[in-house]
C-alpha positions as a Markdown table, in Angstrom:
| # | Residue | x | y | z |
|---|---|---|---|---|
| 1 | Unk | 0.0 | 0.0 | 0.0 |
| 2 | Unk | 1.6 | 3.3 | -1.1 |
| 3 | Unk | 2.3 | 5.9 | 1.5 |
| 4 | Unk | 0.7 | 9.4 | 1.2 |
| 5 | Unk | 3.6 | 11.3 | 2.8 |
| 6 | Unk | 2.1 | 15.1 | 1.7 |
| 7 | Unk | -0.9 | 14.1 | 3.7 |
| 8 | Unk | 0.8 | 13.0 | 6.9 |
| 9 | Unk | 3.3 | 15.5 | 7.0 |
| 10 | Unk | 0.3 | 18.4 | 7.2 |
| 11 | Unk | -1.0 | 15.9 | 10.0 |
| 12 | Unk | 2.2 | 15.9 | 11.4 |
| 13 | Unk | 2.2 | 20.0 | 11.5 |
| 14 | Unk | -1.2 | 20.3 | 13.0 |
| 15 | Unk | -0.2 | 18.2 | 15.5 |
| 16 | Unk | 2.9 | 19.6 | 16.7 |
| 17 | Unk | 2.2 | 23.0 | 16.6 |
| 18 | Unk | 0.8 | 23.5 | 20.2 |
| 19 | Unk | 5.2 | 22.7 | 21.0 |
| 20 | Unk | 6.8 | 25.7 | 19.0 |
| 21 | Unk | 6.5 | 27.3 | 21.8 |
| 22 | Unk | 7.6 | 25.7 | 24.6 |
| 23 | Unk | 11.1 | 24.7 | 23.3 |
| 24 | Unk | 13.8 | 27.2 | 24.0 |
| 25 | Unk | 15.9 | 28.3 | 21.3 |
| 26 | Unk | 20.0 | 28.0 | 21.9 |
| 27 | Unk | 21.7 | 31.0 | 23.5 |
| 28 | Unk | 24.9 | 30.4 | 24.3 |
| 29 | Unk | 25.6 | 30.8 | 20.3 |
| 30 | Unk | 24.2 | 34.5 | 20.5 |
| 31 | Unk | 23.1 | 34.2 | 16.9 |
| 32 | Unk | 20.9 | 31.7 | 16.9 |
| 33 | Unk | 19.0 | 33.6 | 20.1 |
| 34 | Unk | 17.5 | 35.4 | 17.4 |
| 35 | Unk | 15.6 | 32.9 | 15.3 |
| 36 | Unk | 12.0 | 32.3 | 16.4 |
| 37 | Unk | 10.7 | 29.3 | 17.6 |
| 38 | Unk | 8.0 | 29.5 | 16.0 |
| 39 | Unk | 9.3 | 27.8 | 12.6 |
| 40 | Unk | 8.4 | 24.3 | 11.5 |
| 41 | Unk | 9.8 | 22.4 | 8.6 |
| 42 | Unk | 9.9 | 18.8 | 7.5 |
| 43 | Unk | 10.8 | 17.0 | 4.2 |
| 44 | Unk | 10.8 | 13.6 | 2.9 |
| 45 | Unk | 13.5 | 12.6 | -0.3 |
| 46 | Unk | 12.7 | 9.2 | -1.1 |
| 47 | Unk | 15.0 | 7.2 | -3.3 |
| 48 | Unk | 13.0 | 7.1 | -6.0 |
| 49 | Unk | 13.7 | 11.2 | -6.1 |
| 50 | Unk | 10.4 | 11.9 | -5.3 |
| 51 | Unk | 9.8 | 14.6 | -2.1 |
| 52 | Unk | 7.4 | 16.2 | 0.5 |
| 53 | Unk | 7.5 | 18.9 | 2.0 |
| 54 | Unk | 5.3 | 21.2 | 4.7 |
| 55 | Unk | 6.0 | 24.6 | 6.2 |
| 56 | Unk | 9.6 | 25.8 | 6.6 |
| 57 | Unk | 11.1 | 23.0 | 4.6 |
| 58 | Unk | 12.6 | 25.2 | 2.0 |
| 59 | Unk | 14.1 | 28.3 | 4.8 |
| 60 | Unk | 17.5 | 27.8 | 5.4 |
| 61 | Unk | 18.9 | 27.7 | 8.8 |
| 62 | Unk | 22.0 | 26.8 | 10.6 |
| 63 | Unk | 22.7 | 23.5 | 10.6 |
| 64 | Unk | 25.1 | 23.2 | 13.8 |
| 65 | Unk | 26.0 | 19.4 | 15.0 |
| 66 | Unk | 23.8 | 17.9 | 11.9 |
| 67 | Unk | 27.3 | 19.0 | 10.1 |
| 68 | Unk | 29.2 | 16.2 | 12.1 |
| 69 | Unk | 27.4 | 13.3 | 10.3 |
| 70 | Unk | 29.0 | 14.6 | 7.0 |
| 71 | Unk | 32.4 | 15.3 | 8.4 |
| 72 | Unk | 32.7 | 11.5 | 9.7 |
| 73 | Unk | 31.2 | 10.2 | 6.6 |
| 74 | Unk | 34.3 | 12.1 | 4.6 |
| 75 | Unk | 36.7 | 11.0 | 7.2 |
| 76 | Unk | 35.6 | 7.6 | 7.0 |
| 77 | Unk | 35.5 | 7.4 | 2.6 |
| 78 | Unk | 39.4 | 8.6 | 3.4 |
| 79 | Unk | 40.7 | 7.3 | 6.3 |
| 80 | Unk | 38.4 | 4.0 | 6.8 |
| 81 | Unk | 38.6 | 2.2 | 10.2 |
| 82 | Unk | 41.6 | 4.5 | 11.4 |
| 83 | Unk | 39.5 | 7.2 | 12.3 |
| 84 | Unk | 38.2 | 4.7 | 15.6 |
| 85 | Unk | 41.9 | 4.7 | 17.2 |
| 86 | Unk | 41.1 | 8.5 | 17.6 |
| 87 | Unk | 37.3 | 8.8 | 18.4 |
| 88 | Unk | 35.4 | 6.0 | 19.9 |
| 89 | Unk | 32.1 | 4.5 | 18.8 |
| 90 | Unk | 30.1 | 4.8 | 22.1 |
| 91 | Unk | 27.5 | 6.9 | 24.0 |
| 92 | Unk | 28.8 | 9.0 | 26.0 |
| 93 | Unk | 25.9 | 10.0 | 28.7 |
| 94 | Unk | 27.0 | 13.2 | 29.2 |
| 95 | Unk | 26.2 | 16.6 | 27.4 |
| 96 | Unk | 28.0 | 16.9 | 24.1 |
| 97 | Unk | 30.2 | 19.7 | 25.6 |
| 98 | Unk | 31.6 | 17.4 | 28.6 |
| 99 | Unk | 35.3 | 17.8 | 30.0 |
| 100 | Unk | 35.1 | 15.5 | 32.4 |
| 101 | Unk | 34.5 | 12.0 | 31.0 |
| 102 | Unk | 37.4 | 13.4 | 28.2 |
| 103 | Unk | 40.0 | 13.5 | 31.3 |
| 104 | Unk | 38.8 | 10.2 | 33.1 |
| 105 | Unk | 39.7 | 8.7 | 29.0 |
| 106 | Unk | 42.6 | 10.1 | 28.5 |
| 107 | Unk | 41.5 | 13.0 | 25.5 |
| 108 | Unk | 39.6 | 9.7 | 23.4 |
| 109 | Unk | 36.0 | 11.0 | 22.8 |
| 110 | Unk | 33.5 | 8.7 | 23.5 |
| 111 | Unk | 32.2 | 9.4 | 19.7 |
| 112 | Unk | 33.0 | 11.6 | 16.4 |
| 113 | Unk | 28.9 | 13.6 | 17.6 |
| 114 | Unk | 30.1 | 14.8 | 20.8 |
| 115 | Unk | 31.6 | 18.5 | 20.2 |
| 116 | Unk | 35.3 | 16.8 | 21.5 |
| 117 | Unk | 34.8 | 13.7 | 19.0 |
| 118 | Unk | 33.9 | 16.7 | 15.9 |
| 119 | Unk | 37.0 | 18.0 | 16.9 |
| 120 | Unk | 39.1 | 15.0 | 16.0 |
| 121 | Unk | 37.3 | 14.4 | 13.4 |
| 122 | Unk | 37.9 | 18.3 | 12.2 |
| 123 | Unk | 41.6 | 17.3 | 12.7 |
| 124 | Unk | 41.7 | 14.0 | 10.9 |
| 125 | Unk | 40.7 | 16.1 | 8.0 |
| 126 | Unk | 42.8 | 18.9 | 8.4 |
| 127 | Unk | 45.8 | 16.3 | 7.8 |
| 128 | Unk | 43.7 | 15.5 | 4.3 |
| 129 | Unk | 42.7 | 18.8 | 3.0 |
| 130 | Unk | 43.8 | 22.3 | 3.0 |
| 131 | Unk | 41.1 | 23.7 | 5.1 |
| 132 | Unk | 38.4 | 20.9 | 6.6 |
| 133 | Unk | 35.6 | 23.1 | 6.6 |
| 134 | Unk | 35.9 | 24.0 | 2.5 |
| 135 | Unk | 36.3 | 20.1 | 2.2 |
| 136 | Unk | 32.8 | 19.3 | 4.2 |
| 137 | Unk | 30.8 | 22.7 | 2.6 |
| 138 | Unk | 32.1 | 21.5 | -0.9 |
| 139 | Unk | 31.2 | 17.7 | 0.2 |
| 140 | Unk | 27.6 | 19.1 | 1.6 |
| 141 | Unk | 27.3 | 20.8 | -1.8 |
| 142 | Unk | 27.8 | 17.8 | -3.9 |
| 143 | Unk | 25.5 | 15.3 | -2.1 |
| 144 | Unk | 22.5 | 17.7 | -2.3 |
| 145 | Unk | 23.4 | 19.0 | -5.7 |
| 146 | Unk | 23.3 | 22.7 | -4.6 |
| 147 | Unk | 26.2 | 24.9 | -5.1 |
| 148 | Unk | 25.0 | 27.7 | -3.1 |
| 149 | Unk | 24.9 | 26.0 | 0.0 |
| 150 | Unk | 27.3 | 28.2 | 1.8 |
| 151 | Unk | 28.6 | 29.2 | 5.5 |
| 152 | Unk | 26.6 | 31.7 | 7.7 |
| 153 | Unk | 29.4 | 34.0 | 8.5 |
| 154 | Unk | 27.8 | 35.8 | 11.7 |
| 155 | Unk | 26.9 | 32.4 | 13.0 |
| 156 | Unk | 30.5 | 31.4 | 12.6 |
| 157 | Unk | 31.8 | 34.7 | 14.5 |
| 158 | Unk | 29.3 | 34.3 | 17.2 |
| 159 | Unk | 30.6 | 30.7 | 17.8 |
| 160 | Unk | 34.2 | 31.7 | 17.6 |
| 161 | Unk | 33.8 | 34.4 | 20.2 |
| 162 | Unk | 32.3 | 32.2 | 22.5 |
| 163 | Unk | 34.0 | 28.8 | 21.7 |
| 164 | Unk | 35.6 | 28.8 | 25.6 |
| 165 | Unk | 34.7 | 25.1 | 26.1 |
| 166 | Unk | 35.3 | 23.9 | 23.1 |
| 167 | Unk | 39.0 | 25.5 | 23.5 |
| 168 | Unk | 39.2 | 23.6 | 27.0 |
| 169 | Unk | 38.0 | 20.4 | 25.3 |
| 170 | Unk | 40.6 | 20.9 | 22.3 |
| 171 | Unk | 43.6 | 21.6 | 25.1 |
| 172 | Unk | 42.8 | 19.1 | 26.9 |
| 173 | Unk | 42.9 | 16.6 | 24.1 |
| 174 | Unk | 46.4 | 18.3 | 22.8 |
| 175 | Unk | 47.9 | 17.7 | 25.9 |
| 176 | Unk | 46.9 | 14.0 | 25.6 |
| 177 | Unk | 48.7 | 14.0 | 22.1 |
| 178 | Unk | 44.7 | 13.2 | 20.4 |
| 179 | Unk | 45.1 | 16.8 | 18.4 |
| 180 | Unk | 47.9 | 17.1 | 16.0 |
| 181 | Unk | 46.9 | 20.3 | 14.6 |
| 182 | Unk | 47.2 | 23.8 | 16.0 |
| 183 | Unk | 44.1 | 24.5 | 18.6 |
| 184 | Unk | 43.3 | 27.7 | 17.1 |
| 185 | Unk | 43.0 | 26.1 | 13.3 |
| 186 | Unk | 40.9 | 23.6 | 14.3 |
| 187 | Unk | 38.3 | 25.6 | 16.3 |
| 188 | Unk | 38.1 | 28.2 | 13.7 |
| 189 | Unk | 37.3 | 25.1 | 11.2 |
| 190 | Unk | 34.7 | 23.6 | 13.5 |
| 191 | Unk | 33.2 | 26.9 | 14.1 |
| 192 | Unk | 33.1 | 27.3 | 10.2 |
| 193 | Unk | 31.5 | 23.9 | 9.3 |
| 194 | Unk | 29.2 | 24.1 | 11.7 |
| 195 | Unk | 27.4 | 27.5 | 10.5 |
| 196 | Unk | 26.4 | 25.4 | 7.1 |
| 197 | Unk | 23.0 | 27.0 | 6.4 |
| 198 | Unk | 20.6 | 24.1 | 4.4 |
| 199 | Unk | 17.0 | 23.6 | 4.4 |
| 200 | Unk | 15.2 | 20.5 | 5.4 |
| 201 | Unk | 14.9 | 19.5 | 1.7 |
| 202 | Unk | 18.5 | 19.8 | 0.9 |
| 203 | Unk | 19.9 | 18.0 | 3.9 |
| 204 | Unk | 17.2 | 15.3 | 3.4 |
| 205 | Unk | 18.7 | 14.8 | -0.2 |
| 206 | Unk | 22.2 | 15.3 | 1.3 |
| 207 | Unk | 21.8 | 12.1 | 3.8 |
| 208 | Unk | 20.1 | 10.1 | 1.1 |
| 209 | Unk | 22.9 | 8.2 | 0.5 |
| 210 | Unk | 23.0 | 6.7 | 3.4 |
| 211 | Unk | 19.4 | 5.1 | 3.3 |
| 212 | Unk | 20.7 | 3.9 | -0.1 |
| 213 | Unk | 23.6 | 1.8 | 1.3 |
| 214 | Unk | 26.2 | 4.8 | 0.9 |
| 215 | Unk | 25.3 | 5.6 | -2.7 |
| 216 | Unk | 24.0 | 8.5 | -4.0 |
| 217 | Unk | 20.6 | 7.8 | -5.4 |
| 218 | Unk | 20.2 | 10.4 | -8.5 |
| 219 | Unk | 23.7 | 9.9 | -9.9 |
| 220 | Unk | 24.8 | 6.6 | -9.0 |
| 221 | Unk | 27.9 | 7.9 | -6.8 |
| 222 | Unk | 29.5 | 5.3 | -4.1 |
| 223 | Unk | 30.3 | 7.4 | -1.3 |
| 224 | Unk | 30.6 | 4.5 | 0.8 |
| 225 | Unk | 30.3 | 1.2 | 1.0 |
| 226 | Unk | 26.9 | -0.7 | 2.2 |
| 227 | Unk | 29.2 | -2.0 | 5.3 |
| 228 | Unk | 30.6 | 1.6 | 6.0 |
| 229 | Unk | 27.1 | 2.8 | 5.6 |
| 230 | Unk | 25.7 | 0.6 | 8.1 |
| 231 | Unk | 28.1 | 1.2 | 10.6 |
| 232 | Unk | 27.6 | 5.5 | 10.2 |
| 233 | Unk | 23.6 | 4.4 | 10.9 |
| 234 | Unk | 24.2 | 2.3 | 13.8 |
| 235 | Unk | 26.8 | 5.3 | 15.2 |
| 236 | Unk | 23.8 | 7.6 | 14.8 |
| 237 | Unk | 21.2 | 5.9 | 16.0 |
| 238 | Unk | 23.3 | 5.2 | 19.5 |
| 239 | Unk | 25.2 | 8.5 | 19.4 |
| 240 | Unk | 23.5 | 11.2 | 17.3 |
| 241 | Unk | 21.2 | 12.8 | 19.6 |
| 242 | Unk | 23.3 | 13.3 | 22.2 |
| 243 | Unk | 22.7 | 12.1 | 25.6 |
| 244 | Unk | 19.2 | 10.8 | 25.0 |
| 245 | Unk | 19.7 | 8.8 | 22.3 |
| 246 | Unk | 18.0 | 5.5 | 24.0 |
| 247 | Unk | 15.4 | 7.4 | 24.4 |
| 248 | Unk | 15.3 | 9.2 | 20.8 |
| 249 | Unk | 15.9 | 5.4 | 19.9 |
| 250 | Unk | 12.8 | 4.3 | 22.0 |
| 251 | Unk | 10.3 | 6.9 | 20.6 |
| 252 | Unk | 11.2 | 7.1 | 17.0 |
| 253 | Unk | 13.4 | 4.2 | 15.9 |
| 254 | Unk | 15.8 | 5.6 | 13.5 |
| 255 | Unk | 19.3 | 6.6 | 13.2 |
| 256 | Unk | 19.3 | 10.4 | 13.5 |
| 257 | Unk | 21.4 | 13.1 | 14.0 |
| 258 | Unk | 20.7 | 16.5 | 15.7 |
| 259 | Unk | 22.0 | 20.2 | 16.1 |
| 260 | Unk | 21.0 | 22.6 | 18.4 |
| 261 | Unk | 19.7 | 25.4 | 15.6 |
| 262 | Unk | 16.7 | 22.7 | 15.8 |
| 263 | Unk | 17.5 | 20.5 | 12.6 |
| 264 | Unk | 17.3 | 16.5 | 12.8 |
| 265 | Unk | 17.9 | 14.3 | 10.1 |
| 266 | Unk | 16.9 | 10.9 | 10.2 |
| 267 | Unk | 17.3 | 8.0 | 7.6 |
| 268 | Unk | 14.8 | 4.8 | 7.0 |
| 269 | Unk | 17.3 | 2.4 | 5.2 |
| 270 | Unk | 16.4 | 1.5 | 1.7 |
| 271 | Unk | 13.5 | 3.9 | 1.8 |
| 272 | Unk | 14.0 | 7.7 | 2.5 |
| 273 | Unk | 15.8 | 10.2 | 4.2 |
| 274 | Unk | 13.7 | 12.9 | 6.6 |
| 275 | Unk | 14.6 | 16.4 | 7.6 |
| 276 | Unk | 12.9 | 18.6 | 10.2 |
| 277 | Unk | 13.3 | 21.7 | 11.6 |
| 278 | Unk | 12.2 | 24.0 | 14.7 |
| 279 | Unk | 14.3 | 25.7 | 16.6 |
| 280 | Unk | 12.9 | 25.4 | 20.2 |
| 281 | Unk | 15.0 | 22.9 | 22.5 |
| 282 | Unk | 14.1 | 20.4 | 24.9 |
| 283 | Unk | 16.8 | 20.1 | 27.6 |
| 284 | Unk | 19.0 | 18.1 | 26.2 |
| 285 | Unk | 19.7 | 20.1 | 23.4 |
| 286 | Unk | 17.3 | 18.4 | 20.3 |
| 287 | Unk | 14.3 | 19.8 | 18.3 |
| 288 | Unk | 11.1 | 19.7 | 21.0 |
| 289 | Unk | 8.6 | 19.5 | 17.8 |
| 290 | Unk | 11.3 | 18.0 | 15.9 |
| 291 | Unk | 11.8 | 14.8 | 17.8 |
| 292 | Unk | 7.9 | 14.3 | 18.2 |
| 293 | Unk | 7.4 | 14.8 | 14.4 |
| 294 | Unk | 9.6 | 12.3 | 14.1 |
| 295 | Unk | 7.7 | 9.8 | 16.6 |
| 296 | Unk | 4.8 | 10.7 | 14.7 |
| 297 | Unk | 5.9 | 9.9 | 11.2 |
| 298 | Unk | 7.1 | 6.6 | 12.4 |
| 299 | Unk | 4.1 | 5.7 | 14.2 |
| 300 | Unk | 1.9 | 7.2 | 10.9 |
| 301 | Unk | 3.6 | 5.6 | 8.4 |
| 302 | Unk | 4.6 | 2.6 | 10.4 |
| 303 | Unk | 8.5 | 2.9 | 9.1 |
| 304 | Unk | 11.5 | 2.4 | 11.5 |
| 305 | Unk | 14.2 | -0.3 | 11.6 |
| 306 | Unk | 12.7 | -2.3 | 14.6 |
């Protein structure tokens, strides 16, 4: 039976609507203070190449953590396996901004989603490319097919002036020999990448590969292979919305991965790639409305991997 995603995705809207405002919108980047909570977005890119869209789905916005999931993914087509004697593949249980489980283990994140684990992964591909945040822009760029996909500059400043912890975290991991690469270069990198600006449709079409076993759908590209792919799935279903992920896991049933300017993007394997977007917060840092639109297109369309 065919799946009328247009009409369950303005079900979806209805229905979450009564949230927009009781998330709260990040603040410690001052930029993103200043986006309204008030905007919803969602899109589905199937495989086929068909897409749905409802509400915000086409306003850009900044695209924070979601940006780790394609930094890994080009660390992992060029340095395979190596990148896990650096980074680790687990939980972590702690906010994504935690010193103190990166001193008990020695500067090894627990993960490549946690801010210390995006750091080495930053670093890993400053040893590849000439700057690491051109190399996952341009990378962005070519797996939605958009060229104009581009860097929000003011978002990148505000980060930058108030990058304090992630500093601490990048010391700390220098001093354990886990950071080969000036502190400065790599903060200002990770600052960069992670002011991307998408919309839900392009960052759908931009993780479609990996519902499609690590090739691109529309032109045929490998990007990965179908055992690298499933290994980036399983990393973000335990590890991509931060500390709640059993719970993400538990609710909605996909591998995911979050920012704090309210984007998730979730993949069904062999099916679709999903994008929403509000920026209100829940407490641990993910999408209020986001993460129940998300439970509610799993439940309405009765698609999830368990």
């Amino acid at each position: 039976m065919s799946i009328n995603y247009q009409e369950i995705l303005e079900t979806i809207q209805e229905q979450v609507r009564p949230l927009l405002s009781q998330g709260k919108v990040a603040t410690y980047i001052p930029e993103l203070s200043k986006v309204s909570p008030q905007h919803f977005g969602m899109a589905v890119y199937c495989l086929d190449g068909t897409s749905y869209t409802v509400g915000d789905a086409h306003r850009k916005f900044s695209t924070q953590s979601v940006t780790k999931l394609f930094a890994l993914a080009l660390a992992f087509e060029r340095e395979g396996n190596a990148i896990w004697k650096r980074v680790g593949r687990e939980p972590s249980g702690n906010p994504f901004n935690s010193l103190t489980q990166l001193e008990y283990e020695r500067g090894v994140p627990r993960n490549p989603f946690i801010n210390a684990g995006a750091l080495v992964i930053n670093d890993i591909l400053a040893q590849r490319f000439v700057q690491a945040d051109i190399a996952v822009l341009q990378f962005m760029r070519m797996l939605a097919d958009e060229v104009k996909i581009d860097f929000d500059r003011d978002v990148a400043l505000s980060e930058q002036k108030h990058a304090h912890r992630n500093n601490a975290i990048a010391h700390l991991m220098k001093d354990f020999g886990n950071l080969h690469n000036p502190v400065a270069t790599v903060i200002d990198s990770y600052c960069r990448q992670c002011s991307i600006t998408m919309n839900c449709l392009e960052l759908a079409k931009a993780g479609s590969f990996l519902a499609n076993h690590g090739t691109i759908p529309w032109n045929g590209q490998k990007i990965l292979d179908s055992s690298s792919a499933k290994r980036l799935n399983a990393v973000m279903l335990t590890c991509g919305t931060y500390d709640v992920a059993g719970d993400f896991a538990f609710r909605v049933g996909l591998p995911a991965k979050s920012g704090v300017g309210g984007g998730i993007l979730a993949i069904v394997p062999g099916e679709l790639a999903v994008c929403v977007w509000s920026p209100g917060l829940d407490p641990a840092g993910n999408s209020l409305a986001g993460v129940m639109a998300l439970e509610l297109f799993t439940t309405m369309t009765a698609r999830s991997i368990f």
